[in-house]
C-alpha positions in Angstrom: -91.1 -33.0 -263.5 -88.8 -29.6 -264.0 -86.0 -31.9 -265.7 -88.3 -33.9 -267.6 -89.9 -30.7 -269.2 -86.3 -30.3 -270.1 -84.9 -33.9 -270.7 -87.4 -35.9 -272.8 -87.3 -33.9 -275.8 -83.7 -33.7 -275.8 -83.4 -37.5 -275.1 -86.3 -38.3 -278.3 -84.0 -36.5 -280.6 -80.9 -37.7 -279.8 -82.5 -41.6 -280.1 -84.6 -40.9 -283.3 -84.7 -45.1 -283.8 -85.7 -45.9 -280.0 -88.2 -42.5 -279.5 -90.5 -42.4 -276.9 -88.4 -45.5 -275.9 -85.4 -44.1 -275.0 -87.4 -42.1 -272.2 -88.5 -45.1 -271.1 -85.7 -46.7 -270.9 -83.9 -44.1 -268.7 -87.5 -43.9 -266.6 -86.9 -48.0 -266.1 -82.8 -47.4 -265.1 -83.6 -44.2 -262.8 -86.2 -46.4 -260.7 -83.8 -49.4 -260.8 -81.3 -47.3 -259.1 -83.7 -45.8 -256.5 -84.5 -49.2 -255.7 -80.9 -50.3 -255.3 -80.2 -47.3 -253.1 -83.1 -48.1 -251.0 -82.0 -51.1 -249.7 -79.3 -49.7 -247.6 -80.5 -46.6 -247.1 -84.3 -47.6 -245.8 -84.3 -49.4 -242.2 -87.2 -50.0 -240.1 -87.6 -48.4 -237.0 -86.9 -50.2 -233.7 -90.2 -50.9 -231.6 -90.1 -49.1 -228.6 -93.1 -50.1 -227.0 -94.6 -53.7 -227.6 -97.5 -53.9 -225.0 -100.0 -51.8 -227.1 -103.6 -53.3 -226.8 -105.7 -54.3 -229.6 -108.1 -52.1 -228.0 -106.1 -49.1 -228.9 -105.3 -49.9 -232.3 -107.8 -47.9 -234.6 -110.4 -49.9 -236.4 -110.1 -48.6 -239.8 -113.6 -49.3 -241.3 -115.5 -48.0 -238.3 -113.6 -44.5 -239.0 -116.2 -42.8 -241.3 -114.2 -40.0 -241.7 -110.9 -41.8 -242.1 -113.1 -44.0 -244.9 -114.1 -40.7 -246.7 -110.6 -39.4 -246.8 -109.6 -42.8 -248.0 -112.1 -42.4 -251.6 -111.1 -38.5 -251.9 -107.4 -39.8 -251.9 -109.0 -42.2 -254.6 -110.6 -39.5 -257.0 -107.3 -37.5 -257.1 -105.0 -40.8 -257.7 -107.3 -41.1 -260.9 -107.4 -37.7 -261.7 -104.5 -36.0 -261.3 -102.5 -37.9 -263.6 -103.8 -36.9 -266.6 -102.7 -33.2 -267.3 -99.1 -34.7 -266.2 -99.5 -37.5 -269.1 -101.4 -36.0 -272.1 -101.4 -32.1 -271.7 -97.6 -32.7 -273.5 -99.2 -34.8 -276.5 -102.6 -32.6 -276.2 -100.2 -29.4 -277.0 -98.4 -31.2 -279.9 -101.9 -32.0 -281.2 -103.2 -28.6 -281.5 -100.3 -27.4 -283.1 -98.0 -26.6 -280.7 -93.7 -27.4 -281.2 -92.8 -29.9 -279.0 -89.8 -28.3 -277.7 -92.2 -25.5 -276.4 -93.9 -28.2 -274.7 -91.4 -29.8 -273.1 -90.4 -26.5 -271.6 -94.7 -25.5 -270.4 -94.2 -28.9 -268.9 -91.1 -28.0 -266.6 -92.9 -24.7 -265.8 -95.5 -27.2 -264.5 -92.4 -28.9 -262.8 -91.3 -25.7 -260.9 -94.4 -24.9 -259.3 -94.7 -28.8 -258.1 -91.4 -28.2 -256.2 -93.0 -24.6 -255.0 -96.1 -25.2 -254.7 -96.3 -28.1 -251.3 -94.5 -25.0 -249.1 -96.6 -22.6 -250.5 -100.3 -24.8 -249.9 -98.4 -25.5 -246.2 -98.5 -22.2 -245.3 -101.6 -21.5 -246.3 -102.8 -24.4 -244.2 -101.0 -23.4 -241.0 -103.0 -20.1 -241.7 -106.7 -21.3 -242.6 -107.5 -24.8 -241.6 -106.3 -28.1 -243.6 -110.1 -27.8 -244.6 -110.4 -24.4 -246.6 -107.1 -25.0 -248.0 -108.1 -28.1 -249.3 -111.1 -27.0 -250.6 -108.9 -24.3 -252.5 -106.5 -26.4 -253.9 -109.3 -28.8 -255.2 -111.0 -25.7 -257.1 -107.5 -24.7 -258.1 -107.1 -28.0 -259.5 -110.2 -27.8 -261.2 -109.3 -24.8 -263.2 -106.2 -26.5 -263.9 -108.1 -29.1 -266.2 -111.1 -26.4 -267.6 -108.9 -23.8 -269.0 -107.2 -25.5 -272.1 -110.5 -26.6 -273.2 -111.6 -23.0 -273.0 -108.5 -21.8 -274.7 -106.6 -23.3 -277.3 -103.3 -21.6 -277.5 -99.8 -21.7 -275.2 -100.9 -19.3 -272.6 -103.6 -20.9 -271.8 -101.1 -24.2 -271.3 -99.2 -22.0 -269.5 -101.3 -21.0 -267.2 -102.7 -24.7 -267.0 -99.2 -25.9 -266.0 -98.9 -23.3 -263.3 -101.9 -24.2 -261.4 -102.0 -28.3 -261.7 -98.6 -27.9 -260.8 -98.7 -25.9 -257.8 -101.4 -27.9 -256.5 -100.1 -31.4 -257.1 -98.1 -31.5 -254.0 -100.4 -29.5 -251.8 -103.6 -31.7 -252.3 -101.6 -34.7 -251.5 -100.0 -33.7 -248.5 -103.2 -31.8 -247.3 -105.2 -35.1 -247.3 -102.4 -36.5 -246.0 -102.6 -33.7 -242.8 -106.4 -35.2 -242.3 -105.8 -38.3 -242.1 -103.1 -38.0 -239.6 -106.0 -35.7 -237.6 -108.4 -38.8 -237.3 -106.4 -41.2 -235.5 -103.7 -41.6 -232.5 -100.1 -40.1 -233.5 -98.5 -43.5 -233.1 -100.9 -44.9 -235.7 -100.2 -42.0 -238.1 -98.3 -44.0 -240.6 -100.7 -46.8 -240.3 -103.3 -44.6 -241.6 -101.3 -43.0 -244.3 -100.4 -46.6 -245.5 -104.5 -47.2 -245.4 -105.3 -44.2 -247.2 -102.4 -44.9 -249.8 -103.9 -48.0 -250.5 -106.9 -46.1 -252.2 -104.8 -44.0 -253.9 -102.5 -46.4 -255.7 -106.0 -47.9 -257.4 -106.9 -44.4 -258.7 -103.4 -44.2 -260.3 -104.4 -47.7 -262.2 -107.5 -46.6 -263.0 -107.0 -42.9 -264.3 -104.6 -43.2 -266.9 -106.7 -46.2 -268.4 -110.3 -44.5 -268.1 -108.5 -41.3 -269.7 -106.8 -42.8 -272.5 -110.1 -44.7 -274.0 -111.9 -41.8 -273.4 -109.2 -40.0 -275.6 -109.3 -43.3 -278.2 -112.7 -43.2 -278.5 -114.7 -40.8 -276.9 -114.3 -37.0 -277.7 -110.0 -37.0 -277.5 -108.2 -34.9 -275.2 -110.5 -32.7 -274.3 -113.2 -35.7 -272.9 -110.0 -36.6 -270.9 -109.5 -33.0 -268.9 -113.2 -32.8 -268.6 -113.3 -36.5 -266.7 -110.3 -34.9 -265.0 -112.4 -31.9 -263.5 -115.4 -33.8 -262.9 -113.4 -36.7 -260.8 -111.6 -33.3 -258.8 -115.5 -32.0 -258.7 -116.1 -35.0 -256.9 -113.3 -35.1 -254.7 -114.3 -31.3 -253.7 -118.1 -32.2 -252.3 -116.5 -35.1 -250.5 -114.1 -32.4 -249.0 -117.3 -30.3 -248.0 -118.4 -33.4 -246.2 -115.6 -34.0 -244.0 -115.5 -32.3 -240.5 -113.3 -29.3 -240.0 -110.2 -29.4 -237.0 -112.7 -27.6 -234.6 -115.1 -30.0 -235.3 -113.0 -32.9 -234.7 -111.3 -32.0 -231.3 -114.6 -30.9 -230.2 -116.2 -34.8 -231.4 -112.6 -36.5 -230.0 -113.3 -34.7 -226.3 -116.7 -35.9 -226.2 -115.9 -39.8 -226.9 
C-alpha cells in the first residue's frame, strides 16, 4: 500500500495511452511472479501424527462461536475494501491533485505496516475482545470522517486510522478463532473462517461501486462501509471474552 501511494501515479503518467491499465498490468505481473515463487518456496508440512480420531476433529457448524466469528470475518471482507479502492478517486473528485492522493494513500500504507504490531500489543495488554471492539470503532471513524469533512486533513486523518486498523482487525479475529478450537486444528479453522471472508471481498467492492453509480456516490459507499463495520462491532459484543471461554472449555 506505502509503494502504491507512491507508484501508481508515477506509473499513469509515464503510460498516458495504457492509464489506469498500466497499473494493472504491473498488479497482473507482480502476482504472476508471487505465484511462480510459490511453487518452490511453499511445501506442505509432513504429518506427524496420523491416528487422530474423527471424534476429535472439531465439527465446524456446531461451533456457535466459531460460526459467529466466521460472519464478522464476512462483514469486514465487504467492508474494508472500500476506503482502499475509492477514497483515491473520492479525493480526485472533490477537488483534490492526484499526486496529493497518491501520497495520503501511502500514509494509509505506513500505518498498515505499523499498525498489526501496534493492535498486538494492545491485545497482549487488554483481551483480543476490547481490542477488537476498538479497532472496529476505530475503523468506523475511519469511513465517517470524510463525509463529515471535505478537505485533505480530513483524508489524512481517514488514511491514518483505516490504515492502522486494517491489519489489526484481521489478525485479531484471526486470534479468536484460533481460541475456539484445539491448536492442532488452528489452521483448519483459519482456512474455515477465510472462506467467509473471501465472499465479503466479492461482494464489497460490487455492492459499493453501484451504490456509488447510482445511489448517492462516494459518500453512500463510506456510509455502507461504517454500517457493515457497525455490524461487525455488535457481533463482536456477542462473542464470549478469553475468561469466558476457558471457564465454558473446563466445564465441557
Amino acid at each position: 500500500m506505502f509503494l502504491n501511494g507512491i507508484l501508481v501515479p508515477s506509473i499513469v503518467k509515464q503510460f498516458l495511452e495504457l492509464g489506469w491499465r498500466a497499473v494493472w498490468l504491473l498488479f497482473g505481473a507482480v502476482s504472476l511472479g508471487v505465484i511462480i515463487l510459490a511453487i518452490p518456496v511453499l511445501k506442505n508440512p509432513n504429518h506427524t501424527n496420523k491416528k487422530d480420531s474423527s471424534e476429535e476433529k472439531p465439527k465446524w457448524l456446531h461451533n456457535k462461536e466459531l460460526i459467529k466469528i466466521a460472519w464478522l470475518y464476512f462483514l469486514v471482507g465487504v467492508g474494508y475494501l472500500i476506503p482502499i479502492l475509492y477514497q483515491t478517486v473520492y479525493m480526485i473528485e472533490l477537488g483534490i491533485p492526484d499526486n496529493i492522493a497518491g501520497g495520503i494513500f501511502a500514509v494509509a500504507g505506513v500505518f498498515a505496516i505499523a499498525g498489526g504490531p501496534v493492535w498486538g500489543i494492545i491485545s497482549d495488554k487488554i483481551g483480543s475482545q476490547r481490542t477488537l471492539i476498538t479497532a472496529l470503532l476505530w475503523a468506523i471513524a475511519g469511513d465517517l470522517i470524510p463525509l463529515m469533512f471535505h478537505n485533505v486533513v480530513s483524508f489524512i486523518v481517514s488514511a491514518v486510522i483505516w490504515g492502522s486498523s486494517i491489519g489489526g482487525i484481521l489478525a485479531l479475529i484471526q486470534v479468536k478463532a484460533s481460541h475456539q478450537v484445539p491448536q492442532k486444528y488452528i489452521s483448519a479453522a483459519i482456512g474455515f473462517i477465510s472462506a467467509f471472508y473471501a465472499v465479503g471481498q466479492m461482494l464489497g467492492p460490487g455492492l459499493a461501486g453501484w451504490m456509488i453509480e447510482y445511489h448517492g456516490g462516494f459518500a453512500s459507499a463510506y456510509c455502507f462501509g461504517a454500517l457493515i463495520y457497525f455490524m461487525g462491532l455488535l457481533l463482536t459484543l456477542s462473542l464470549k471474552t478469553e475468561h469466558m471461554k476457558v471457564v465454558s472449555s473446563k466445564e465441557s
